[in-house]
C-alpha positions in Angstrom: 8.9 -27.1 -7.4 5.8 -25.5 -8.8 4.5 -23.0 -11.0 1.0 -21.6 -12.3 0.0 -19.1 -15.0 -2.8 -17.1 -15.4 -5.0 -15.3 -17.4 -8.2 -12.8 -17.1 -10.2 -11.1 -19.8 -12.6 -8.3 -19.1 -15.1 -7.7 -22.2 -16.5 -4.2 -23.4 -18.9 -2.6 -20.5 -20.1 0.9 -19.5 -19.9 2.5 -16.3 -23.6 3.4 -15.6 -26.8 2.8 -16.8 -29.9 5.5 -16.0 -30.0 9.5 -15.8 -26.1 10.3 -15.5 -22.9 9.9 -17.9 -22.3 6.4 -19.1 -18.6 5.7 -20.2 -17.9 3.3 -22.4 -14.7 1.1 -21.1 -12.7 -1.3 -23.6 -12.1 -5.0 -23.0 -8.6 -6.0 -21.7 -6.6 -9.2 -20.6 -4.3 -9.6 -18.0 -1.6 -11.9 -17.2 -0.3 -13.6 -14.2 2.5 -15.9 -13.4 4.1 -17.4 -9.8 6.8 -20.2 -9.4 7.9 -21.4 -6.6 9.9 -24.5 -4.1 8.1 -26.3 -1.2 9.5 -28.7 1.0 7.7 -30.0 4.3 6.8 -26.7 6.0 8.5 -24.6 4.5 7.9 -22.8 0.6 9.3 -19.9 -0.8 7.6 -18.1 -3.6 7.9 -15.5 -6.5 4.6 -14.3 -8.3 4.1 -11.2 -10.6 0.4 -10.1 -11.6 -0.3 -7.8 -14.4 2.9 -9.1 -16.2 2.4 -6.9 -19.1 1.8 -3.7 -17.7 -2.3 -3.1 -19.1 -3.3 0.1 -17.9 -7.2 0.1 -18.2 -9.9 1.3 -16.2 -12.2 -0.6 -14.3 -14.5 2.0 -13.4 -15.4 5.4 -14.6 -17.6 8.0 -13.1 -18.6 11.9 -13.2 -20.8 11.9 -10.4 -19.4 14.8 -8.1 -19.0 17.0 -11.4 -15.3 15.4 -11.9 -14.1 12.6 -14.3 -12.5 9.8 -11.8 -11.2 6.9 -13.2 -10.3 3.7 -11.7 -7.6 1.7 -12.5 -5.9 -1.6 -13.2 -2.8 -2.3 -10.9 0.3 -2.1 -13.2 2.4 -4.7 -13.0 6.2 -5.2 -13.3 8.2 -3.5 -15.1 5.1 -1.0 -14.6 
C-alpha cells in the first residue's frame, strides 16, 4: 500500500510587463493527494488534484481587445 500528498503555492505575479495591460493575479495553494495497492506487476490507484476546489487564474491577458483568463483545473467536488 502507498500514499503521497501534495502541496503547491503560487505567489502574487502580473500577467505582463511592457506597453499593454498588466493584471495583477493573487497567490494560491493547491492540494493533491493519491493512495494506492501494488503487488508484483500489478497496482491500482486513486489520486485527486486540486482537492479543494481553488479557482484562480494562471494567466490573464487583453491582447486581442478581450479579457481571457486562464484557469486552474477544479478539482473534486469541483
Amino acid at each position: 500500500m502507498f500514499w503521497q500528498a501534495g502541496a503547491q503555492h503560487i505567489g502574487d505575479s502580473v500577467s505582463a510587463t511592457g506597453n499593454i495591460i498588466a493584471y495583477d493575479q493573487p497567490g494560491y495553494t493547491t492540494y493533491d493527494a493519491a493512495i494506492g495497492l501494488a503487488k508484483d506487476k500489478w497496482n491500482a490507484q486513486i489520486f485527486g488534484q486540486n482537492l479543494t476546489s481553488v479557482n484562480s487564474s494562471t494567466g490573464t491577458s487583453a491582447g486581442q481587445f478581450v479579457q481571457t483568463e486562464t484557469v486552474t483545473r477544479r478539482g473534486w467536488p469541483g
